[in-house]
C-alpha positions as CSV (number, residue, x, y, z in Angstrom):
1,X,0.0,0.0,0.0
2,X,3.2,2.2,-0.1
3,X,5.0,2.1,-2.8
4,X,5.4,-1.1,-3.4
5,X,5.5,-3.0,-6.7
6,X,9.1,-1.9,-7.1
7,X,11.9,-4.1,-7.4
8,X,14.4,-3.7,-4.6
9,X,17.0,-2.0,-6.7
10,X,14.2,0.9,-8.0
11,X,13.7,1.4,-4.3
12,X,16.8,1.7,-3.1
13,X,17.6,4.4,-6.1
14,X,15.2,6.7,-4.7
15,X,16.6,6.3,-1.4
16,X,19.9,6.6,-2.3
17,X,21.0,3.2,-1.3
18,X,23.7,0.5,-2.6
19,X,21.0,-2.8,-3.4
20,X,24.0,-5.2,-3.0
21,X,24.6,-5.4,0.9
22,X,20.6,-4.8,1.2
23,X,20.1,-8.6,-1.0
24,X,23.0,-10.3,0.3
25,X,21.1,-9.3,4.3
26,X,18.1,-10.3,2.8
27,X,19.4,-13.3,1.2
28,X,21.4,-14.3,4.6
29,X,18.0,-13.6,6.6
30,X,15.5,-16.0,4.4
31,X,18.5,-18.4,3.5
32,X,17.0,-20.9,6.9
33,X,13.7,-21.7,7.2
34,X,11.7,-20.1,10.5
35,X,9.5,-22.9,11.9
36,X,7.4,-20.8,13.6
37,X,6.9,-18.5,10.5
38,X,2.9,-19.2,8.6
39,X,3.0,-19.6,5.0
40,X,-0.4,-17.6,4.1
41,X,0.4,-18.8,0.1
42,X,-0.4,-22.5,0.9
43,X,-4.2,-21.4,2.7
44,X,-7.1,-21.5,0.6
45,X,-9.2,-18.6,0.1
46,X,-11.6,-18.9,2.4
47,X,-9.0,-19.7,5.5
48,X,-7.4,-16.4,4.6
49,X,-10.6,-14.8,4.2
50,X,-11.8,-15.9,7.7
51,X,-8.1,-15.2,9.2
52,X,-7.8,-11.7,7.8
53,X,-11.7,-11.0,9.7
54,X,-11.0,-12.8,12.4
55,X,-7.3,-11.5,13.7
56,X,-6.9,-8.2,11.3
57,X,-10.3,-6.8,11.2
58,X,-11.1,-7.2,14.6
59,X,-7.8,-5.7,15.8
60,X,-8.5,-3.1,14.3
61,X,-12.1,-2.1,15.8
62,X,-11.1,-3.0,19.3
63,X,-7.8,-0.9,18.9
64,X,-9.6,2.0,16.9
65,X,-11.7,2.5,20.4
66,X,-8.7,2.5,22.2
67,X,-6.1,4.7,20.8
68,X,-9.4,7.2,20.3
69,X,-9.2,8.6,23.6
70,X,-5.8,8.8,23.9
71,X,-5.2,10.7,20.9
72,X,-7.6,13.0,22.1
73,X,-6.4,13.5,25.0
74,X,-2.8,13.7,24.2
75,X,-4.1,16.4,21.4
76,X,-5.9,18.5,23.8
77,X,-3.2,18.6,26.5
78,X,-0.2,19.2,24.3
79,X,-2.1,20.3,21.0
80,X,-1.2,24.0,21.6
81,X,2.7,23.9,21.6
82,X,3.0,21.1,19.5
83,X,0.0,21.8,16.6
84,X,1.2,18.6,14.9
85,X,-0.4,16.5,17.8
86,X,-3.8,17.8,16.6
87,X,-3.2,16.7,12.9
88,X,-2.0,13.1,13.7
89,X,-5.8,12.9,15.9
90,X,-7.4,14.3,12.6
91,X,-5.5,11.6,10.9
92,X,-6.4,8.6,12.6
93,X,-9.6,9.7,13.5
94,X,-10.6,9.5,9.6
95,X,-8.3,6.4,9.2
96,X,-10.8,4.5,11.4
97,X,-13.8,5.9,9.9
98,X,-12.7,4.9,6.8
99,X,-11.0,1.4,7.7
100,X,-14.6,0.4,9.4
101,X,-16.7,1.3,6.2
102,X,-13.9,-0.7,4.1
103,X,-13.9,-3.8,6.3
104,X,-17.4,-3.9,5.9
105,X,-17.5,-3.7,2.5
106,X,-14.9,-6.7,2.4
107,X,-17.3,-8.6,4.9
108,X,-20.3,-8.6,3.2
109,X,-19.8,-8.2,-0.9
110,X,-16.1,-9.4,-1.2
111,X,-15.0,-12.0,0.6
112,X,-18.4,-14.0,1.1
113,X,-17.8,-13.9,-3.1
114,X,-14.4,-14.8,-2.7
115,X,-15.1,-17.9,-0.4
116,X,-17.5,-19.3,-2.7
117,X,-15.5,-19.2,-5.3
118,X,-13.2,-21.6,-3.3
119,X,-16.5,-23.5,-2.6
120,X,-16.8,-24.1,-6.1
121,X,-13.5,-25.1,-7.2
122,X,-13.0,-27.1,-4.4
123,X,-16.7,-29.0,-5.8
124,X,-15.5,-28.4,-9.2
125,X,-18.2,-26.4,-10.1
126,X,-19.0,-22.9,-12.1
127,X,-17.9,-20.5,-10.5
128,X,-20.4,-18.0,-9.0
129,X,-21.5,-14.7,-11.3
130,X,-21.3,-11.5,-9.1
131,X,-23.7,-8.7,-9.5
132,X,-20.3,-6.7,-10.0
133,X,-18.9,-8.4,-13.1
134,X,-15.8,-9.9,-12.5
135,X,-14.2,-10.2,-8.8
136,X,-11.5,-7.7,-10.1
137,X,-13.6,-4.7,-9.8
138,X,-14.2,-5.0,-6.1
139,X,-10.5,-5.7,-5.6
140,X,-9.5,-2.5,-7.5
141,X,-11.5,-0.7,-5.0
142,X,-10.0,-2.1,-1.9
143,X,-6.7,-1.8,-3.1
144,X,-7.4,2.1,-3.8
145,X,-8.5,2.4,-0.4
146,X,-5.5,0.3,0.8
147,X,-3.2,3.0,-0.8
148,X,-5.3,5.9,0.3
149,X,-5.0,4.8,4.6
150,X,-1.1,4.0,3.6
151,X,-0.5,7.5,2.8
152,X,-2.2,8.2,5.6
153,X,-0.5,6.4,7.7
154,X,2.7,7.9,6.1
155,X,2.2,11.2,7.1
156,X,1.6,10.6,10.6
157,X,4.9,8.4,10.8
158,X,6.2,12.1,8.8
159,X,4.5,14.0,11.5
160,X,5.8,12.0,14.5
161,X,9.0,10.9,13.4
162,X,8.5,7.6,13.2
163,X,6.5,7.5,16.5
164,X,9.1,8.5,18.3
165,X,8.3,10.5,21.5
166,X,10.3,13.4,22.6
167,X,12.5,13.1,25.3
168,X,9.8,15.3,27.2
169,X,6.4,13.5,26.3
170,X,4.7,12.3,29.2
171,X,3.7,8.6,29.9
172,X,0.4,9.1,27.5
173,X,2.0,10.6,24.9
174,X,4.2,7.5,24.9
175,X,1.8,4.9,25.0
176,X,0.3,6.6,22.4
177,X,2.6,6.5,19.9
178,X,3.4,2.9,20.8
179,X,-0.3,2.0,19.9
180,X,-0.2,3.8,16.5
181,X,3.0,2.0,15.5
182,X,1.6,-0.9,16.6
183,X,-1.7,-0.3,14.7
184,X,0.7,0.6,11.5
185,X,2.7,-2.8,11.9
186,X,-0.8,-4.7,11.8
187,X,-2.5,-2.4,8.9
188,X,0.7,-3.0,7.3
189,X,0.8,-7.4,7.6
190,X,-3.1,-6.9,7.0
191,X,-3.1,-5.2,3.6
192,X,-0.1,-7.7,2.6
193,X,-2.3,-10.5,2.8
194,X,-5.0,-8.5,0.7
195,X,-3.1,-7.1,-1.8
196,X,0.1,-9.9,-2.6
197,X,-2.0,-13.4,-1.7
198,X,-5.6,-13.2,-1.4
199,X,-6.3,-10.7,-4.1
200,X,-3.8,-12.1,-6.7
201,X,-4.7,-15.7,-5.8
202,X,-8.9,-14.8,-6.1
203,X,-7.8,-13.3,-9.2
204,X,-5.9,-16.0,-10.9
205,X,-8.8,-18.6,-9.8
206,X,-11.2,-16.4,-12.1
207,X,-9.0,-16.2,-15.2
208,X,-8.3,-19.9,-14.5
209,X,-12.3,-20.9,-14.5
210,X,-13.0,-18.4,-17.8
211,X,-10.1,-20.5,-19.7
212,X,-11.4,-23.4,-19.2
């Protein structure tokens, strides 16, 4: 959801980075396999479906209520000499407005569609017909949005330098930015499994069944 779809070296241009010690680290890091580590691409659509509600979606309603009043607070007491406080509330107040009305447009159009089509291949059947025409049109909408609460997110990492407190931020203020980097780590896993497996794979399971 930021920037991504680049190959490493692209990336590394714009940041002024040499690619080679950045692929031999990564190469090093995934040269052993974790055996705690999941591998989403082996789930079928419907587990992912259920796990991305389930764990992602959830988290982020239960954590939406709670870094709420924080924000507020933090924005109120410290808003006036540090102005930037009172954007990053802004921010994430319409970053959960927006993230429910997406999950629930994922919960009740998309992903019931998605999980039937896994019903059907699994039976080796047609594949459902969706009122919207092909499952790609939903998925170009979440992915919009995706990008959209990315660059969101951005700014406030911009704002907040990387949710880092100052060295004068009291106890809230802390906790507060440990929250939003923690809600930023899990928007950032969540969208993964959106936008590089389930998406792709729902995708390819279409333009597999029109082929054939």
């Amino acid at each position: 959801c930021c920037k991504g779809g680049r190959t490493v070296e692209d990336a590394c241009a714009a940041k002024g980075i040499d690619p080679k010690p950045l692929i031999a680290d990564l190469e090093a890091a995934t040269s052993t396999k974790d055996s705690t580590a999941v591998d989403y691409t082996t789930w079928k659509l419907d587990r992912l479906a259920n796990h991305i509600e389930d764990v992602h979606h959830k988290y982020v309603e239960q954590a939406t209520e709670q870094l709420k009043p924080f924000l507020d607070k933090v924005a109120k007491v410290h808003g006036e000499g540090n102005p930037y406080l009172i954007e990053v509330r802004d921010l994430f107040f319409e970053c959960g407005g927006n993230m429910a009305q997406h999950m629930k447009k994922e919960e009740l159009i998309l992903f019931p569609f998605i999980k039937k089509m896994q019903m059907a291949t699994d039976a080796g059947e047609a594949l459902p017909q969706p009122q919207f025409g092909t499952v790609e049109n939903p998925i170009a909408m979440m992915k919009a949005e995706h990008v959209d609460e990315g660059e969101r997110f951005e700014k406030m990492s911009e704002l907040t330098d990387g949710f880092n407190p100052p060295e004068y931020a009291c106890n809230t203020w802390r906790v507060t930015y440990s929250l939003l980097k923690e809600f930023q780590d899990d928007l950032f896993q969540h969208i993964h499994l959106e936008n590089n497996i389930l998406f792709p794979k729902a995708l390819e399971m279409e333009a597999a069944a029109k082929t054939t």
